[in-house]
N, C-alpha and C positions, 0 to 999 in steps of 0.2 A: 494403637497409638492414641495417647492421650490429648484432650483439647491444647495443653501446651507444647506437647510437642511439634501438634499440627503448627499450631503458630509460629514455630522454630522455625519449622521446616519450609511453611511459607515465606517467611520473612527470607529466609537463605535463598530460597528460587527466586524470588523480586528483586533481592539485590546480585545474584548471580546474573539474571536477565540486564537488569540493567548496566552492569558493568562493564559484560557483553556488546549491548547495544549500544551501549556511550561510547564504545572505543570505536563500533561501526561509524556509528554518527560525527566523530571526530574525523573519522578518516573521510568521509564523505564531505563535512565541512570543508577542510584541510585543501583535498582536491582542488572543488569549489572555488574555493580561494586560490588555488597558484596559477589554476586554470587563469581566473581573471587576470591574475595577477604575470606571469609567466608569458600564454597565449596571445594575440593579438584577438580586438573583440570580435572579428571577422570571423577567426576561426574559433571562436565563442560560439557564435551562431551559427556553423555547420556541425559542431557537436552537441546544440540546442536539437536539432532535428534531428539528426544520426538520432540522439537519444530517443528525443520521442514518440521516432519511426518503431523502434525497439520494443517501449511499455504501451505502444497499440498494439505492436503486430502482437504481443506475447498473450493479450487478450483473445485475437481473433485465432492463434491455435488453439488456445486452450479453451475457448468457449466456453469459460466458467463452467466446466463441470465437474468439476471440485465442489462447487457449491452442492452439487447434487450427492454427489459419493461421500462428501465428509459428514451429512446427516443422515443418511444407511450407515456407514462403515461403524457408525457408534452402536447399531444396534446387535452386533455381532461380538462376541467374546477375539483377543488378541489373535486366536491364533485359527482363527475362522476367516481371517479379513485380507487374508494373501489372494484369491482368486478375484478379488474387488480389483486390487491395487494391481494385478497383472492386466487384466481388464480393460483399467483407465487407460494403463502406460499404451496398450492396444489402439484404445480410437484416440492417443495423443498421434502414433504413430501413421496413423492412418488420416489423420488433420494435415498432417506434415504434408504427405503425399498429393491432399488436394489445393492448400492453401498457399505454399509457396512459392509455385508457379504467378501464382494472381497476383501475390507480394513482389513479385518482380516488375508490376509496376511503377513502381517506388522507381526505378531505374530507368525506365522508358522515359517518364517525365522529367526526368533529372533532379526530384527529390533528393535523393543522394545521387552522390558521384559513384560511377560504375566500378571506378576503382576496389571500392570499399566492400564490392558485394559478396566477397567471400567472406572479409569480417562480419559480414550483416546476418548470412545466413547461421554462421558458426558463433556467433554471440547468442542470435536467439534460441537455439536446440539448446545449448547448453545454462541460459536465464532461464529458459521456462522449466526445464527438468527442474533446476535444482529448486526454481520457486513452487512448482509443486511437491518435493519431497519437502520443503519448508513446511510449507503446508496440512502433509503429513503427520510431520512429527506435532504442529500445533494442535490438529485431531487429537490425536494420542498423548495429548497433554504430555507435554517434551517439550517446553518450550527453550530449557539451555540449552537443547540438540538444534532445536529451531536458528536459535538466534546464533548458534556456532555457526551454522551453515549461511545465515545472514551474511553474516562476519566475511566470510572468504567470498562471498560473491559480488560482496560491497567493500569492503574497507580493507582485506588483507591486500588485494593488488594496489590499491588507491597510496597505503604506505607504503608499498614498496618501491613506487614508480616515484611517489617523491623522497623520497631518501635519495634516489639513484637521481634525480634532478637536483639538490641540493648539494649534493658531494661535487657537482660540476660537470654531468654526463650530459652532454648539452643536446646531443645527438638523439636523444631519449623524445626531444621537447620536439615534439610533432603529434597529430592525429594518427599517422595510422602504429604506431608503437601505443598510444592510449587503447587501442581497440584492441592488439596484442595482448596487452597485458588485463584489460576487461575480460576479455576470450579465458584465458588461464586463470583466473578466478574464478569464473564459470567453473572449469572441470577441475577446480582443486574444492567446488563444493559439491559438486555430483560426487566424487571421488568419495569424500567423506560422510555423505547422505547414504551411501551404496554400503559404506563398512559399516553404518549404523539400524540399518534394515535388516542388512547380515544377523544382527543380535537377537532378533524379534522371534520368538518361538512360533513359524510361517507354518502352515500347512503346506505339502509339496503339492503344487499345482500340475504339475506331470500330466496326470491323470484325470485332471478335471477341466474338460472343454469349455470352450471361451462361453460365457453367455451374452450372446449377441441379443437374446430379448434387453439387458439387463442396461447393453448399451445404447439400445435405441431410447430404454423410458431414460437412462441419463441424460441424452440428446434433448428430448422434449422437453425436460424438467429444468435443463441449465439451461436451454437457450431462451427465457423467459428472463434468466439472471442475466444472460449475456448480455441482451441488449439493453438493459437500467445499466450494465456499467459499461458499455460505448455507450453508453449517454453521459457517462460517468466521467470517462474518459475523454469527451471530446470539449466536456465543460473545461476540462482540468489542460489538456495539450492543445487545443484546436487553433488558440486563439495565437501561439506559435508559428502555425502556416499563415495565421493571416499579416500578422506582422512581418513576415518574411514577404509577401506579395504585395500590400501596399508599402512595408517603405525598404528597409535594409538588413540586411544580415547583421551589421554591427547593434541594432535594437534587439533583434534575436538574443544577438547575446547576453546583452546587459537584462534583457527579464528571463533566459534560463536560468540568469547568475540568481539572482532574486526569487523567484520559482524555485530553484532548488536548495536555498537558504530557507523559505519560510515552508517546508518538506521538515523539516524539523520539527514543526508544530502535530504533524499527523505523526510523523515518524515514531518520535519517544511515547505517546499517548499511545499509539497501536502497541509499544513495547511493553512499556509500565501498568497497560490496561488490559487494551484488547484481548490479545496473546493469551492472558491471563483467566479472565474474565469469561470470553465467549465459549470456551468448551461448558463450561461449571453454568452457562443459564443454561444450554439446550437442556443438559442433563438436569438439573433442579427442576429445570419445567413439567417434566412429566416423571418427575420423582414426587415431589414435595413442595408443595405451593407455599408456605414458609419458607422451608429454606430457599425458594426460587425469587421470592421478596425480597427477602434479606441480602441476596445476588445482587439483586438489581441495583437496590439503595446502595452499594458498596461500589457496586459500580458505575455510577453516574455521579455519585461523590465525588469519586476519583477523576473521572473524567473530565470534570469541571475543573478540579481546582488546580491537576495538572496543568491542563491546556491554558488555563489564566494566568500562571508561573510562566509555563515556556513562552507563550504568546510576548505577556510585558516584554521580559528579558531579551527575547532576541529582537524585539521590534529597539531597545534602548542600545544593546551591548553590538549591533550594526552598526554605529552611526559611528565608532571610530575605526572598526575591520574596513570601509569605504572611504573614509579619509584615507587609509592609508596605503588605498592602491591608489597605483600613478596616473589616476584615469578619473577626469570630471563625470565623463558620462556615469559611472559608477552612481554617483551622492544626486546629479541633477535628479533623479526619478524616485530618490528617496519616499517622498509621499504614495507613490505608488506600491513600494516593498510595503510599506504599512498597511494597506487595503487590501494586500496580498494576506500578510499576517493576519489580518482578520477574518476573512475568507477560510485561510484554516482554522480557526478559531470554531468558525459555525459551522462548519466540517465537522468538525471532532464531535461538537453540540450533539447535531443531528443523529449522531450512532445511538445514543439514549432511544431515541423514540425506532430508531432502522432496526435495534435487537430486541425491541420490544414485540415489532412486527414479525421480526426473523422469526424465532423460535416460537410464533403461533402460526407459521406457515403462511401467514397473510404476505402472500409477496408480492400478487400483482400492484398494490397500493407504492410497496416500495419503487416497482417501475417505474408503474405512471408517475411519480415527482421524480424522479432522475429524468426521462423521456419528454415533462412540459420542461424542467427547469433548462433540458440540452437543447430544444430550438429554439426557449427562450434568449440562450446563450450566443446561439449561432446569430440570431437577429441582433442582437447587443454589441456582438463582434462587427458583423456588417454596420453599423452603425459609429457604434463613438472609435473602431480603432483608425478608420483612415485618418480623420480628427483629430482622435486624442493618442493615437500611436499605445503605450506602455501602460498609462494609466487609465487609456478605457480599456486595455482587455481584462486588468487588474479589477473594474468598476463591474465589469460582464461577471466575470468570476465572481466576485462578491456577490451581486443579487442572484447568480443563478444557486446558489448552494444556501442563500437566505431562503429561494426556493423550494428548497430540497427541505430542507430544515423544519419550516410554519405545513408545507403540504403530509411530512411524518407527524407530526404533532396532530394537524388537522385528525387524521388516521387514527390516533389511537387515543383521540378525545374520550370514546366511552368505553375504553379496557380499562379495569379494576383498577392495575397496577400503576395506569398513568392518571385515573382521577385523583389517586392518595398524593400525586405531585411526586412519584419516582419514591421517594426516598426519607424527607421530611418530615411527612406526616406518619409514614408509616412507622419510624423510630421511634416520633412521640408517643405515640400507640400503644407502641411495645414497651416503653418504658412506663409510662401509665399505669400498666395495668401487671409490671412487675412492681411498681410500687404499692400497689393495691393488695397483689398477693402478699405482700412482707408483710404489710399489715394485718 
């Protein structure tokens, strides 16, 4: 395949991805909005926590060790990589068994209502799978398979429950019919993850006994990741419970509504970029330090100029989606959605210097600034939300991931790649001294 057609062919997967994701991302806005719009804000803020009971617990089964297996499994030819991923599925299995007992706390307390706990535990079996076969197929550079299976776990139920709300199904417009139809999204993307694994030329595992050494070094090596992201995580949800304990479920609402609008800014950047991007540096890195350069700068490029497009636009193209629901509390905290927006802004920033580290296995550095910037957070919460209710947890967010951000930079002060400035200098470089050679 020639240099042009690679570029074809690139270009066809970026805008296939995106197409993909834009339609997820719409359906996830869409929701978003009827929700507010539709719901009363009360039960805004019991689907605020339902949810973000959800994208903790799905950490604490999976113990990040996907982080571990997706940088082994690259070192194996295709059809070598079947007794890994049997493996995983193994101590995901066996997470289950110890962890969701304990997840029943959630219940005891009356974090959620006990009702829901059958949706609670059959939403998360079925998010985590299909985000780890997401996952998978991102390893294996498959990112349309990725983002189809995105698609139904995120946006296929989300349009279909509004359509059926819109045509006048009124009966629909309740939480535990949302959990319903979340649930079967779930397994209409396992379902499809499962027929696309089918295709892979697997080795038959039959005959090859589990390697429990193999599981325990995943154990050690992920739970190092795990806990930078529950650091990660509690920067990002925590400040949820505390808004729910100092004032109202109805604030709940109105900042998951906001919180899950400016999800948009990581969202498409992880799409357009990430997705794309982070298989191609692990592999450059210990290919070809040229072309692991030239990675980089292409991907921080990107990262930038994306994240500054989405960021503007949705912090401007808000301000009449919130006029137009029937609810002041919506537009009062307006200023706050913007420090939100920003916050992912330096989010996005900070992945430049976070795969810089990644892919030279310098991780604990990655920790430690997830780990100072999450009790910085938890103190910041303590702090300005009794006060400031919406817009201090919005201000906590924001400095704990400006955190994140200056302490990865600190970090890779004196690697090659980040004294050249990422990407700038090192173009001029290269263009220099192609002009040199023509002469």
């Amino acid at each position: 395949m020639n240099i042009v057609e690679k570029m074809k062919r690139t270009n066809w997967i970026t805008s296939a991805n995106l197409g993909i994701r834009g339609a997820t991302l719409i359906g996830k806005f869409l929701l978003v909005y009827f929700l507010a719009d539709q719901l009363t804000v009360e039960q805004n803020g019991v689907w605020g926590i339902f949810t973000t009971s959800i994208a903790l617990s799905l950490y604490v089964v999976g113990l990040d060790f996907y982080t571990y297996s997706s940088r082994r499994i690259l070192d194996f030819k295709e059809e070598d990589r079947s007794p890994m991923l049997r493996d995983q599925l193994v101590f995901y299995f066996i997470s289950y068994l110890v962890l969701f007992p304990i997840l029943g706390l959630l219940f005891v307390f009356n974090v959620i209502d006990i009702k829901f706990a059958i949706f609670f535990y059959a939403i998360l079996i079925f998010e985590h799978l299909a985000q780890e076969a997401y996952r998978t197929f991102v390893v294996f550079s498959k990112p349309i398979i990725a983002n189809i299976i995105l698609f139904l776990r995120t946006g296929s139920w989300a349009y279909l429950i509004l359509i059926l709300w819109t045509a006048g199904v009124d009966e629909l417009k309740s939480l535990r019919w949302l959990y319903l139809f979340w649930m079967c999204g779930g397994i209409a993307a396992l379902a499809v993850s499962l027929y696309f694994l089918a295709k892979f030329k697997f080795k038959s595992v039959k005959h090859i006994p589990i390697d429990w050494k193999w599981i325990k070094q995943g154990i050690k090596v992920s739970l190092l990741f795990f806990i930078g992201t529950v650091g990660y995580k509690i920067i990002e949800f925590a400040d949820r419970y505390f808004i729910d304990y100092y004032h109202t479920k109805e604030e709940v609402g109105v900042y998951t509504f906001y919180a899950n609008m400016c999800n948009i800014v990581e969202t498409f950047v992880h799409t357009a970029v990430i997705i794309i991007f982070s298989p191609r540096l692990i592999e450059t890195f210990h290919k070809s330090n040229y072309d692991y350069r030239k990675t980089l700068a292409q991907f921080a490029k990107q990262v930038v100029i994306y994240t500054i497009i989405i960021g503007v636009a949705l912090a401007i193209l808000i301000i009449p989606l919130l006029k137009s629901l029937e609810n002041d509390e919506y537009i009062r905290d307006y200023n706050a959605f913007v420090v939100l927006v920003l916050s992912k802004m330096v989010l996005n920033f900070s992945l430049i210097f976070h795969y810089i580290l990644y892919v030279r296995k310098n991780d604990f550095p990655i920790i430690k600034a997830t780990i100072i910037a999450c009790v910085i957070n938890i103190l910041l919460n303590f702090i300005l939300i009794p006060s400031m209710s919406i817009m201090g947890a919005a201000l906590a967010t924001l400095t704990s991931f400006l955190i994140v951000m200056l302490m990865k930079m600190y970090y890779t002060r004196n690697l090659p790649e980040a004294k050249q400035i990422i990407y700038l200098r090192f173009l001029r470089q290269r263009r220099t001294k192609k002009v040199n050679n023509d002469n």
